[in-house]
C-alpha positions as a Python dict, from the first residue, in 0.01 Angstrom:
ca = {
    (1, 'X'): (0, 0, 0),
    (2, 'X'): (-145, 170, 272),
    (3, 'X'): (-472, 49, 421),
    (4, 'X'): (-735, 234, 586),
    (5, 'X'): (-1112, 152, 752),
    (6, 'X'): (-1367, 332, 869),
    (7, 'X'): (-1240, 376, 1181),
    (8, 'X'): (-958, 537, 1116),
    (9, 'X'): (-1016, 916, 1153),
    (10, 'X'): (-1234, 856, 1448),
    (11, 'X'): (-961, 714, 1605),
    (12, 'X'): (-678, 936, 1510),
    (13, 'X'): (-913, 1265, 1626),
    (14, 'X'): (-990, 1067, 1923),
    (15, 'X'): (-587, 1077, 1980),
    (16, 'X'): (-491, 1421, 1839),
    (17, 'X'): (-792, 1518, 2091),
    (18, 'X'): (-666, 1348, 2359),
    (19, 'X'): (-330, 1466, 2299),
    (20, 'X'): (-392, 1861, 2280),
    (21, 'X'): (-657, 1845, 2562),
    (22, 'X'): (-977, 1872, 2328),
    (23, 'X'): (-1111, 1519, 2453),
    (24, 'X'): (-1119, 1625, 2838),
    (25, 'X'): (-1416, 1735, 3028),
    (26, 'X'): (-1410, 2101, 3119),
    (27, 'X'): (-1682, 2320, 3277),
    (28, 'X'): (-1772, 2618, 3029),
    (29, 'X'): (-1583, 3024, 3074),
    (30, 'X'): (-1753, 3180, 3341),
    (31, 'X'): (-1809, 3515, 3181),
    (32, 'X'): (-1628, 3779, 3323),
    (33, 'X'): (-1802, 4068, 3462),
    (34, 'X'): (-1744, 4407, 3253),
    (35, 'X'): (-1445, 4588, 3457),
    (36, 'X'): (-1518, 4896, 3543),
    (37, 'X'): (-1386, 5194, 3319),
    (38, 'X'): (-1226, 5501, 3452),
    (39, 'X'): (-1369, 5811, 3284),
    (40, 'X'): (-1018, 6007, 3305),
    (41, 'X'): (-833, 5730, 3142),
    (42, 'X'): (-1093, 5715, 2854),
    (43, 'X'): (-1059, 6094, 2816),
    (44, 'X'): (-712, 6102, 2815),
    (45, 'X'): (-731, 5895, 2503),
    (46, 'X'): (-930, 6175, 2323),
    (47, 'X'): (-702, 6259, 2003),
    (48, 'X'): (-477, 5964, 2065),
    (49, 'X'): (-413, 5731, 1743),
    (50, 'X'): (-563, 5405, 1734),
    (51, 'X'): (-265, 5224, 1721),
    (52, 'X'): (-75, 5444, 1999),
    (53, 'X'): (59, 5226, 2307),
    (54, 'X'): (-247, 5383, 2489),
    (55, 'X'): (-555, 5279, 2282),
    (56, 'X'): (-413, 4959, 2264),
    (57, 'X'): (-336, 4924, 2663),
    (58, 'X'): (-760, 5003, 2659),
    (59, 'X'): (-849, 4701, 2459),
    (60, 'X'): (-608, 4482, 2661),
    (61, 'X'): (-785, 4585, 2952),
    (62, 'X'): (-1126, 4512, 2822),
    (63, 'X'): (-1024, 4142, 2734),
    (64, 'X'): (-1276, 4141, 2454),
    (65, 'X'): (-1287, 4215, 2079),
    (66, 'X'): (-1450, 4545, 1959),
    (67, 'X'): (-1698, 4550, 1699),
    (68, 'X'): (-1557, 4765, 1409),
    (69, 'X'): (-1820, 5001, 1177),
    (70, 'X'): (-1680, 5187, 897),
    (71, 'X'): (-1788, 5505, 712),
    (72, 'X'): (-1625, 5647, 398),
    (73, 'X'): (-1779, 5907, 176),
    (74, 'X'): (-2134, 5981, 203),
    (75, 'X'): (-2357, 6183, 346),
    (76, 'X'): (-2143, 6075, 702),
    (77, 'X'): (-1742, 6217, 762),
    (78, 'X'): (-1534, 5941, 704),
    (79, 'X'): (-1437, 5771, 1037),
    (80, 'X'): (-1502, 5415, 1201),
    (81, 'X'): (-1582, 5320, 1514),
    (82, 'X'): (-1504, 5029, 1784),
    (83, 'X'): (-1784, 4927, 1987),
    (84, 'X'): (-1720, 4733, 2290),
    (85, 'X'): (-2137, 4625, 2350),
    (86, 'X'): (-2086, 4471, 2679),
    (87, 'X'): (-1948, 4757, 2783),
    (88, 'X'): (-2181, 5009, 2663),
    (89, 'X'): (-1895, 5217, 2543),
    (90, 'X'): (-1850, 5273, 2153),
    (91, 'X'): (-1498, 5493, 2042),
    (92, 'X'): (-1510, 5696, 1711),
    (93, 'X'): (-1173, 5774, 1503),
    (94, 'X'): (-1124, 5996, 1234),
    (95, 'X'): (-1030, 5961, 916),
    (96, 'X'): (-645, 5975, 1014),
    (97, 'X'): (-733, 5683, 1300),
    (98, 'X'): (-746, 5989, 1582),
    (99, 'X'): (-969, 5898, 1851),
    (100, 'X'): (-1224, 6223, 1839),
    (101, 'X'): (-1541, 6074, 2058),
    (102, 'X'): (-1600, 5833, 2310),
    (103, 'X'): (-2000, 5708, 2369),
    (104, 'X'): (-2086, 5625, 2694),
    (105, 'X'): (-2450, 5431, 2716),
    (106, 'X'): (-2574, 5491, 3031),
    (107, 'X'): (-2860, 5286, 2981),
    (108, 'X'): (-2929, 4979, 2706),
    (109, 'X'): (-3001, 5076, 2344),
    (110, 'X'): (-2846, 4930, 1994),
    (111, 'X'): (-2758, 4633, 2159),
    (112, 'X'): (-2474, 4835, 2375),
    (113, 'X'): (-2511, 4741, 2798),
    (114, 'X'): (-2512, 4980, 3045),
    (115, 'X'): (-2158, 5182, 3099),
    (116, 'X'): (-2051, 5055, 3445),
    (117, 'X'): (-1763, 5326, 3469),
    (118, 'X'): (-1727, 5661, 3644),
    (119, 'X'): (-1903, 5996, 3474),
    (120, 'X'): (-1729, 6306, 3472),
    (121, 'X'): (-1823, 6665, 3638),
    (122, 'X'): (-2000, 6497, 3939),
    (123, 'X'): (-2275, 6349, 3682),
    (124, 'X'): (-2482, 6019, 3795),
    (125, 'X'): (-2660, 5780, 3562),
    (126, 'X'): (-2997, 5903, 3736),
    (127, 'X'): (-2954, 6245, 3673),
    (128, 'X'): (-3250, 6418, 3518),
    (129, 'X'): (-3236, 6766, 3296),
    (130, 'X'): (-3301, 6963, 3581),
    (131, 'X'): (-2997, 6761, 3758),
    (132, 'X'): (-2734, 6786, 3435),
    (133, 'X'): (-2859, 7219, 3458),
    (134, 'X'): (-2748, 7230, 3776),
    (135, 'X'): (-2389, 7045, 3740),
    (136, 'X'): (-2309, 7157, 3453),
    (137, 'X'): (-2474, 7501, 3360),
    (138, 'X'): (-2714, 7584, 3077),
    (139, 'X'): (-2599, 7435, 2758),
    (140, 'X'): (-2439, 7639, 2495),
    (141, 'X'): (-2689, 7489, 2249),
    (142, 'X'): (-3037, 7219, 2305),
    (143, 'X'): (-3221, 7062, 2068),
    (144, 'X'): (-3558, 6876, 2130),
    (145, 'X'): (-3679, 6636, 1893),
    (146, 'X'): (-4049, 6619, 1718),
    (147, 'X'): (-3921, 6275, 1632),
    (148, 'X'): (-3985, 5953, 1874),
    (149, 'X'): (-3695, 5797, 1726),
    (150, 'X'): (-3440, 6121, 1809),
    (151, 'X'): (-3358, 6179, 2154),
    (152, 'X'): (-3305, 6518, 2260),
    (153, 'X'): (-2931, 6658, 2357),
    (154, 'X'): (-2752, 6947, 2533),
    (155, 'X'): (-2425, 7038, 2397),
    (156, 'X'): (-2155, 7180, 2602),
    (157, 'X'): (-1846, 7207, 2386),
    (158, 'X'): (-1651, 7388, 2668),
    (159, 'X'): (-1653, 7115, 2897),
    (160, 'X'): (-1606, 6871, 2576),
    (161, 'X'): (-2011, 6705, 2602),
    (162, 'X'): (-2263, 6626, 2458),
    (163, 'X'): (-2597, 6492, 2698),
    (164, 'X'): (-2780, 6284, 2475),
    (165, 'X'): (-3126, 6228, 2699),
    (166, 'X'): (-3309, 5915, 2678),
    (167, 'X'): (-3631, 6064, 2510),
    (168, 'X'): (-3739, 6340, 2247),
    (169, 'X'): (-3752, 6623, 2496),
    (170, 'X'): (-3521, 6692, 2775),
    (171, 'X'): (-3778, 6821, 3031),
    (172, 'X'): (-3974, 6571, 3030),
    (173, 'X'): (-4042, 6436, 3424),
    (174, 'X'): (-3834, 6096, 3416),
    (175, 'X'): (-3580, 6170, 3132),
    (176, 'X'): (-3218, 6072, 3238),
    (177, 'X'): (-2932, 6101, 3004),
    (178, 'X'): (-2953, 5816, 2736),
    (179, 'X'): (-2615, 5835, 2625),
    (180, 'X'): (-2279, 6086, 2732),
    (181, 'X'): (-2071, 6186, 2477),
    (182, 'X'): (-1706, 6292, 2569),
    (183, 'X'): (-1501, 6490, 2333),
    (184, 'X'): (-1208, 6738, 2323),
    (185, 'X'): (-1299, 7048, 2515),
    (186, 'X'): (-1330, 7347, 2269),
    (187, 'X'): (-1097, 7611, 2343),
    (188, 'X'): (-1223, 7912, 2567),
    (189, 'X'): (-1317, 8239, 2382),
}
């Protein structure tokens, strides 16, 4: 017959805790700073598969989880995404699990931090229009928005960008680019 009391399961947590180090006193993780990304290294991941040696060397070297966001069918192409939020950097893959964009948030919005990483073509976080026109050229195409909830952008398939500006019209007196969108460069005519 075998006897138990009340006591028992405290007790025998109390010892399985003791015994795999869940009873001891420990201060909580310090959270890591976000590492800083290299720009080249995230382009040179541009049409790489999601489960090639390199995408996965990225998300070892983030040391956190992504966020995965899924699209099939629709009124959307069929891709999904990993979104690193802490890192304000989110990584789109087609269909066939091809990485096709990388989004770099160079300042706070849908929950994603600021990108702490390098910015290609001699670009800086502060950059206005006026600034991105003069290191980078006019774009091939611009598109204002009437909308307060768009943001204007400058595309520059060339040089494989898209300058997503943090309000509805680029020329605006403070606007700095929002968010930087890398891609494969388009081939030259």
């Amino acid at each position: 017959m075998i006897r138990t009391s009340s006591y028992s399961f405290p007790i025998a947590f109390l010892i399985c805790g003791i015994a795999f180090g869940f009873g001891s006193v420990a201060a909580a993780p310090v959270p890591k700073a976000p590492a800083k990304l290299s720009v080249d290294k995230l382009k040179s991941l541009l049409g790489k598969n999601h489960l090639s040696k390199e995408v996965q060397e990225l998300r070892v070297s983030i040391d956190e989880l992504p966020v995965a966001t899924y699209f099939v069918g629709g009124p959307v192409e069929t891709c999904f995404y990993h979104n690193w939020h802490d890192y304000g950097l989110s990584v789109q893959f087609d269909e066939n699990g091809n990485l096709t964009n990388l989004f770099l948030y160079l300042e706070p919005k849908d929950g994603f931090k600021e990108y702490a990483g390098d910015l290609p073509n001699g670009l800086d976080r502060k950059d206005k229009s006026k600034d991105v026109k003069k290191k980078l050229g006019d774009p091939e195409s611009a598109e204002d928005s009437s909308s307060p909830r768009v943001n204007a952008w400058w595309t520059y398939p060339k040089k494989g960008m898209i300058v997503n500006f943090s309000s509805p019209t680029a020329n605006e007196t403070n606007t700095v680019i929002g968010i930087l969108v890398l891609h494969k460069p388009e081939m030259k005519d």
